[in-house]
C-alpha positions in Angstrom: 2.2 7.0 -19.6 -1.5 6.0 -18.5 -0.9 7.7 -15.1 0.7 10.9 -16.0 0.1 13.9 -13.7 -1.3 11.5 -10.9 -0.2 11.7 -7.6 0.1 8.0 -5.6 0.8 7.1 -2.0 2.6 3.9 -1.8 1.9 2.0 1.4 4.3 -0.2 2.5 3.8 -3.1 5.8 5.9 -5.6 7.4 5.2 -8.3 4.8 7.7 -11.2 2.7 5.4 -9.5 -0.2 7.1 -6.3 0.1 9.7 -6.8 -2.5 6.8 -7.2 -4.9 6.6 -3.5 -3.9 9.3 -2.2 -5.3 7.9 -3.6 -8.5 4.7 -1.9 -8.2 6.5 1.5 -7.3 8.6 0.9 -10.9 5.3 0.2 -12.6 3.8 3.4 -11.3 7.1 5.5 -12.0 7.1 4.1 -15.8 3.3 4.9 -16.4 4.0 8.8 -15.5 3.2 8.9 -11.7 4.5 11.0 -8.8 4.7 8.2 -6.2 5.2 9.0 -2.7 6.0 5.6 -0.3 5.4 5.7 3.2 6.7 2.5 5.3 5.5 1.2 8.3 8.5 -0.1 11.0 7.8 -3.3 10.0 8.0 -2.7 6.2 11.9 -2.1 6.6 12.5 -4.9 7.8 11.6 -6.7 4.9 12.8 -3.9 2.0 15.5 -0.9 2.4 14.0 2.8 2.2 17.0 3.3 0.2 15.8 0.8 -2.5 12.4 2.5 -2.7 13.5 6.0 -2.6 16.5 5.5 -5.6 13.2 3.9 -7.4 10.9 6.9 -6.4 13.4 9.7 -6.7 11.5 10.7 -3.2 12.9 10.2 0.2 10.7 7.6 1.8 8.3 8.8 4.7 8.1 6.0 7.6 8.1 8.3 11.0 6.6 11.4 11.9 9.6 13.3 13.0 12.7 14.1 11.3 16.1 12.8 12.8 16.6 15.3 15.4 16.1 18.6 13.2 12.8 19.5 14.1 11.2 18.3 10.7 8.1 16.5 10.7 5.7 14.6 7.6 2.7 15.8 7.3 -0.2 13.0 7.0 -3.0 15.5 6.4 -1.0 17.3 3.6 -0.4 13.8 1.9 -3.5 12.8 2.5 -4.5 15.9 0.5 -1.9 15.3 -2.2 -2.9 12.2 -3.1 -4.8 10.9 -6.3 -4.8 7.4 -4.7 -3.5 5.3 -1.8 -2.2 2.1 -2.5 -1.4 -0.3 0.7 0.7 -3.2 -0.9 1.1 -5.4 0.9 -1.3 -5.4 3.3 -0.9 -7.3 6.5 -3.6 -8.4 8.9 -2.2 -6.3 11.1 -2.3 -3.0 9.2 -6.2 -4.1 8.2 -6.9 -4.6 11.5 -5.8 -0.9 12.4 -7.1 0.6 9.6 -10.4 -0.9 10.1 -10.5 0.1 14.1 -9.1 3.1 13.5 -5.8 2.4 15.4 -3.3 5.4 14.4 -0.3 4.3 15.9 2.3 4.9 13.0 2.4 7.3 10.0 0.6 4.9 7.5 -2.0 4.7 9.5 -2.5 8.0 10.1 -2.2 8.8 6.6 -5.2 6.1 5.9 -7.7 8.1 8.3 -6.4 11.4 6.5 -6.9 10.6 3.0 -9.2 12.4 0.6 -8.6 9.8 -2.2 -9.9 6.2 -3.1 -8.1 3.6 -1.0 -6.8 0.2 -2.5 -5.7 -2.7 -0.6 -3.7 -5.5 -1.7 -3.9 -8.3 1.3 -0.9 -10.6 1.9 -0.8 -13.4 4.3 -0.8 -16.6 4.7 -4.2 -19.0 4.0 -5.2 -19.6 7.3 -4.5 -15.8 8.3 -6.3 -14.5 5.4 -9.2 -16.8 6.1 -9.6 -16.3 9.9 -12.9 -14.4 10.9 -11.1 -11.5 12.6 -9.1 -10.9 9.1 -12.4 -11.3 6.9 -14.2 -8.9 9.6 -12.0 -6.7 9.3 -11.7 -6.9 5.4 -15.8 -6.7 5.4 -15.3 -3.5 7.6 -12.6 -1.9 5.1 -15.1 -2.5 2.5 -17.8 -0.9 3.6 -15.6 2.1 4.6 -15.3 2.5 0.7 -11.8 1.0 0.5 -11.4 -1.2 -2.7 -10.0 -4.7 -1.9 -7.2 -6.2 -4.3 -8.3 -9.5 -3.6 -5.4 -12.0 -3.2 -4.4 -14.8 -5.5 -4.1 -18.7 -5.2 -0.4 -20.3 -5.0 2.8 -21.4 -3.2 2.9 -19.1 0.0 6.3 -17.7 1.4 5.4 -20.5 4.9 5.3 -23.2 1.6 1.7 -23.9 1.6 -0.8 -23.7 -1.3 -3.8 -21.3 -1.3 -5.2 -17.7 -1.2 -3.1 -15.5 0.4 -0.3 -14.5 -2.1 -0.2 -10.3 -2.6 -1.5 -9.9 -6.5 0.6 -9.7 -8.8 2.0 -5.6 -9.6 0.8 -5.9 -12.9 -2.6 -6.5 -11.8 -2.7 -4.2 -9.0 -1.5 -0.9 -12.0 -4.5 -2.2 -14.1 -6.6 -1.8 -10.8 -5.3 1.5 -10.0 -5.4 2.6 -13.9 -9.3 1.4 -13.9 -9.8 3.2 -10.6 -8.7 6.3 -11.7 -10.7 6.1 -15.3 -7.6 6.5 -17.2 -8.3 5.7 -20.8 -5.0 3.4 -22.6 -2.9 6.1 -25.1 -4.2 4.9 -28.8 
C-alpha cells in the first residue's frame, strides 16, 4: 500500500481513454489512496459517475452545484486536500483550458486552485496530439510546473497507428508513486 495516507484528485475528460480511468482509480484505491474523481461533462459521456464512485466509495464531483438543495463543491478546498492531481485522460481541449486559464467547468477550476503537483496523461489522436496548438499548449503546461505523462505509440480508437494512445494505468501509478517519493514496502 505504496500510497497509503495520500490524498488524489482524479481528473476525468471527454475522452474513448476514459475507461482506462476507471483502471487507474482501482490502482490507486488498492495502493492505499483516498481518491477523489472530478468529471468534466464530457467525461460522462464516455464513463458512468456511478462506475467511478462504487470504485472510489466517493460520490463523483462534476458540477459546482448540488441538484437543487443548495449544496455546492468546493474547488479551493480540494485543491487544498490534495496530495496530487491526476488529469487522465487528458483531451486537447482540457489542455487548452488549463493552459489559458479558461475556468469554465469544475476540473478546471480545480486545476487553477491546486496546491499539489499536477500530472497529465494526454489522449488523442496522432494528428491532434502532434498539431502546434496541442504541443503549444503542452510546452505551456510544462513550464507551468505540470508533469506531462507522455503518450504511447499504437492502434488509436479512429484505427490509426501512432502517439496518441493515454499511457497505460500501470505506468501512470509508477509516475504518481515516483512523484510523490514513495519508497516500495520491503
Amino acid at each position: 500500500m505504496r500510497l497509503k495516507g495520500k490524498n488524489i484528485i482524479l481528473g476525468i475528460t471527454g475522452s474513448i481513454a476514459a475507461y482506462k480511468a476507471a483502471m487507474l482509480l482501482r490502482l490507486f484505491i488498492k495502493e492505499g489512496a483516498e481518491v477523489q474523481v472530478v468529471i468534466t461533462p464530457a467525461g460522462k459521456e464516455f464513463i458512468t459517475p456511478v462506475t467511478l464512485s462504487a470504485l472510489s466509495n466517493k460520490p463523483v464531483i462534476s458540477e459546482f452545484f448540488g441538484a437543487n438543495d443548495g449544496t455546492w463543491n468546493s474547488h479551493v478546498d480540494l485543491g487544498l486536500w490534495a496530495d496530487v492531481m491526476v488529469i487522465a485522460p487528458a483531451t486537447a481541449s482540457t489542455m487548452g483550458k488549463m493552459a489559458n486559464g479558461i475556468a469554465d467547468n469544475m476540473l478546471i477550476t480545480t486545476y487553477l486552485s491546486a496546491k499539489c503537483p499536477v500530472m497529465v496523461a494526454p489522449a488523442m489522436d496522432l494528428d491532434m496530439f502532434a498539431h502546434p496548438s496541442t504541443q503549444r499548449n503542452i510546452s505551456i503546461l510544462k513550464e507551468y510546473g505540470n508533469i506531462i505523462v507522455e503518450p504511447g505509440e499504437g492502434e488509436l480508437a479512429s484505427g490509426l497507428t501512432g502517439k496518441g494512445r493515454m499511457e497505460e494505468p500501470e505506468k501512470i501509478l509508477e509516475a504518481v508513486i515516483q512523484q510523490l517519493g514513495v519508497k516500495k514496502n520491503c
